[in-house]
C-alpha positions as CSV (number, residue, x, y, z in Angstrom):
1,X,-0.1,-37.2,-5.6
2,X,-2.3,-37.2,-2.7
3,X,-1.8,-36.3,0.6
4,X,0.4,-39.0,2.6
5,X,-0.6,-41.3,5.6
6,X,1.8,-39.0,7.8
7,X,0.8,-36.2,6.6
8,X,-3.1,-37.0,7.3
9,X,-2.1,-38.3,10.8
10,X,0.4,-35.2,11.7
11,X,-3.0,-33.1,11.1
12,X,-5.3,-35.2,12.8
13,X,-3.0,-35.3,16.1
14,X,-2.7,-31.3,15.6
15,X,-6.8,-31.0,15.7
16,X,-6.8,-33.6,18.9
17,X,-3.9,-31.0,20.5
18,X,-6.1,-27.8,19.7
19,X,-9.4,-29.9,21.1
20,X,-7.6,-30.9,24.1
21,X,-6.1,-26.6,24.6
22,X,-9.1,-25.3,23.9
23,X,-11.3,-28.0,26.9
24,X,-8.5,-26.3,29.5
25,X,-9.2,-22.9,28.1
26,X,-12.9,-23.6,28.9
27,X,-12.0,-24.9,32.2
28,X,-9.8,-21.5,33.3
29,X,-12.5,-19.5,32.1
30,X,-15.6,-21.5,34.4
31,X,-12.8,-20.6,37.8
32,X,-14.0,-17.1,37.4
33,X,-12.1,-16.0,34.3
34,X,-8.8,-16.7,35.6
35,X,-7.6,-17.6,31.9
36,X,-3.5,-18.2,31.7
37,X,-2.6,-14.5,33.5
38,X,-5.1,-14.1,36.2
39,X,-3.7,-14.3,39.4
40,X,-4.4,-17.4,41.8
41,X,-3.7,-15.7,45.0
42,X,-5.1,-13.2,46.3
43,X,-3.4,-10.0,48.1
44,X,-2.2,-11.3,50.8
45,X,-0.6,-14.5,49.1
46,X,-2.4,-16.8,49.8
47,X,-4.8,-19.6,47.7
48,X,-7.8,-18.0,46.6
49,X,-10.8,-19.5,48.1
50,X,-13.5,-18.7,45.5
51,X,-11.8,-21.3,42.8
52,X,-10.3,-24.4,42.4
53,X,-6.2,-23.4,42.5
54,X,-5.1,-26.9,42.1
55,X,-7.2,-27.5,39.1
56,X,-5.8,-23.9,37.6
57,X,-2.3,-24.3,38.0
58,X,-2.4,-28.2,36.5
59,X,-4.5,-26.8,33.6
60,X,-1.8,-24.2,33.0
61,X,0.9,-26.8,32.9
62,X,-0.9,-29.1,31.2
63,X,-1.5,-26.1,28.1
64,X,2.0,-25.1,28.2
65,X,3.0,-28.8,27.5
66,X,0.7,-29.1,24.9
67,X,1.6,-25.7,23.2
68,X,4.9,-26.8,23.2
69,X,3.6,-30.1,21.3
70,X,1.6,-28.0,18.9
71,X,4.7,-26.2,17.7
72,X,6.5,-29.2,17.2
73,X,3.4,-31.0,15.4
74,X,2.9,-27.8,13.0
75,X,6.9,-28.1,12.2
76,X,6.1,-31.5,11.1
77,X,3.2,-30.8,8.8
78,X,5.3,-28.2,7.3
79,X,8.2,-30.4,6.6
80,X,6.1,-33.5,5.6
81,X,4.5,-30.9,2.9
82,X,7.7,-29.7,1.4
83,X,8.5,-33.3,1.1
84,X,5.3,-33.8,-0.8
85,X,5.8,-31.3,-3.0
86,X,9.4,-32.2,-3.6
87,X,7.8,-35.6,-4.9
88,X,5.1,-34.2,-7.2
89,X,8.5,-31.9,-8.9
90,X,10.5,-35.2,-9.1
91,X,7.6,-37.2,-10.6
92,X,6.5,-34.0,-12.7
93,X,9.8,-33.9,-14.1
94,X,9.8,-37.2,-15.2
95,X,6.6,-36.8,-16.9
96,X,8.2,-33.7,-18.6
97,X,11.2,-36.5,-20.1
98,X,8.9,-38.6,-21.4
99,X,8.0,-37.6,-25.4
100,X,4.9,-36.0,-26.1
101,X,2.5,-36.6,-29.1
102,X,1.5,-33.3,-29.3
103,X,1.3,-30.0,-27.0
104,X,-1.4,-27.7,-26.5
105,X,0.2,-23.7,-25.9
106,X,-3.0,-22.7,-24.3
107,X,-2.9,-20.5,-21.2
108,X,-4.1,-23.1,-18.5
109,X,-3.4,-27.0,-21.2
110,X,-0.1,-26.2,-19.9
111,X,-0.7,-28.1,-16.4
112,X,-3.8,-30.2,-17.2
113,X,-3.2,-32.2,-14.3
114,X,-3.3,-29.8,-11.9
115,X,-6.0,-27.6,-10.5
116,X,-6.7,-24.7,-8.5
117,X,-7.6,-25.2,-4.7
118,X,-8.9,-21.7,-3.8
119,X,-9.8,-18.4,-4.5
120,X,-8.4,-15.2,-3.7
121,X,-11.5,-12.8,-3.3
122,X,-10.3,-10.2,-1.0
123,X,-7.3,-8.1,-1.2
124,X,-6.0,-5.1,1.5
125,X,-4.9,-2.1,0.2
126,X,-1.1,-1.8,1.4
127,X,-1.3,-5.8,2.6
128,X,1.4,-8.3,2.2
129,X,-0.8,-9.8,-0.3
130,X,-1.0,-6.7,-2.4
131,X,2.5,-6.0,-2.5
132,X,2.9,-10.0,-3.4
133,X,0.8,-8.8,-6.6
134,X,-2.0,-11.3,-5.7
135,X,-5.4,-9.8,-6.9
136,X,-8.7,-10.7,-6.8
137,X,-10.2,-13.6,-8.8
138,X,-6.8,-15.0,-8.6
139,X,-7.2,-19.2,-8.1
140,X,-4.4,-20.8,-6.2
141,X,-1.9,-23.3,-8.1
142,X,0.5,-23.3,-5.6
143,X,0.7,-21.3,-2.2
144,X,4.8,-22.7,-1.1
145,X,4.5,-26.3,-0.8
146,X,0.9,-26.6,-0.8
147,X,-0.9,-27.5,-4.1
148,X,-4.6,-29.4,-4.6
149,X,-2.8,-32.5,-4.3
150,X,-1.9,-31.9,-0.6
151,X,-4.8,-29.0,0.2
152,X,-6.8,-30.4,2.6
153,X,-8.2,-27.1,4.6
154,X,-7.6,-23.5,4.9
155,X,-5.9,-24.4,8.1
156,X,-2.7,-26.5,5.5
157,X,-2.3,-22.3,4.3
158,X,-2.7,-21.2,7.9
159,X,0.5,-23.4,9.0
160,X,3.0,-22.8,5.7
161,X,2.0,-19.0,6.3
162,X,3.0,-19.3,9.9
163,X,6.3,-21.2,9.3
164,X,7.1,-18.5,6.1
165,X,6.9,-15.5,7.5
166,X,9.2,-12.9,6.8
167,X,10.2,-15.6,3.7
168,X,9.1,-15.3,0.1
169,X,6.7,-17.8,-1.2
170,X,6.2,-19.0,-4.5
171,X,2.9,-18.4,-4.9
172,X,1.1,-19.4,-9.0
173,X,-2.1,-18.3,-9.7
174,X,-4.7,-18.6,-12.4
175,X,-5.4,-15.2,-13.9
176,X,-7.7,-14.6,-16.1
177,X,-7.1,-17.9,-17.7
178,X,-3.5,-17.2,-17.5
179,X,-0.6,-18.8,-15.3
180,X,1.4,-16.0,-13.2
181,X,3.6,-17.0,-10.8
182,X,4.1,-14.7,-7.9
183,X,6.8,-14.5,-4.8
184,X,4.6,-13.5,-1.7
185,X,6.0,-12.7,2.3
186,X,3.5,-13.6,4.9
187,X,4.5,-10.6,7.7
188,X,2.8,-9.2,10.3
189,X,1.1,-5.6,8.8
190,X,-1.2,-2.6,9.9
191,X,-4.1,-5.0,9.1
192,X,-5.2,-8.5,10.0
193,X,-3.8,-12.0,9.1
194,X,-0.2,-12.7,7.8
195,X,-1.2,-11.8,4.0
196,X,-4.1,-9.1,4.2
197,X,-6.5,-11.1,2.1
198,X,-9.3,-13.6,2.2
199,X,-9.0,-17.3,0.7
200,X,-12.1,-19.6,0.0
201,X,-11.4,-23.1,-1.1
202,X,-13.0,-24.2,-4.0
203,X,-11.6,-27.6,-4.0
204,X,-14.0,-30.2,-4.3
């Protein structure tokens, strides 16, 4: 099944929040670096006179606001993705009712209709993703809710990573022409990243 209408217009308006952040990001940083922390008086109180305050502080509220929107918008891609892959089950299962003329026990025939979205070429020593028992040359089935049906960017792994951490994912993998399925926690480690490992897409 392919990605819905919602979910295509939830992840639109989430790259047109991050555009609109990142334009009041560049604006703090032309008022002398101010950024979100920097101070907009000076020590004895009062306005500084070598930028524009008003234009600071209404750019800081204005990326609060829309922060607060972003988390909202990312909570709605993750729960418009569970409910895509609750559909693909439902309508999986009912293929599964339906009798078969014949069945193939090869290691990958099993799920002909379904095909792998990335590759996992990367893997930290002592990572998330290592203790997950991902490996390298492993191609993504299904990461949680997303599979190549819904996949659209790395960004659609960034968000269910974000939203799961600390929580188990099912994660099932091609390995070496094999199906494994895996339960991986996205947690903050010594290293990088939620998972300690590098993803490419190789969807088409």
């Amino acid at each position: 099944m392919a990605a819905t209408t919602k979910y295509t217009s939830l992840c639109k308006k989430k790259d047109e929040i991050e555009g609109q952040i990142k334009e009041l990001l560049d604006l703090l940083e032309s008022q002398k670096g101010v950024g979100l922390k920097e101070p907009l008086t000076d020590a004895e109180g009062y306005p500084r006179a070598d930028i524009d305050v008003y234009s600071c502080r209404h750019a800081r509220h204005q990326i609060s606001c829309l922060q607060n929107d972003h988390v909202a918008v990312m909570k709605e891609i993750e729960e418009e993705l569970t409910n895509i892959h609750q559909q693909a089950r439902e309508q999986k299962s009912q293929a599964d009712m339906l009798p078969q003329s014949s069945s193939v026990d090869g290691p990958v025939a099993m799920e002909t209709d379904r095909l792998p979205f990335a590759l996992v070429d990367r893997v930290d020593p002592g990572s998330p993703a290592a203790y997950g028992g991902l490996e390298v040359g492993d191609e993504l089935l299904e990461f949680g809710s997303v599979m190549s049906e819904n996949f659209v960017n790395l960004q659609t792994l960034a968000s269910v990573m974000q939203h799961s951490k600390g929580r188990p994912l099912r994660c099932v993998v091609i390995r070496k022409g094999r199906k494994v399925n895996l339960n991986v926690t996205p947690n903050t480690w010594s290293g990088p990243g939620l998972l300690g490992c590098n993803i490419k897409p190789t969807k088409k």
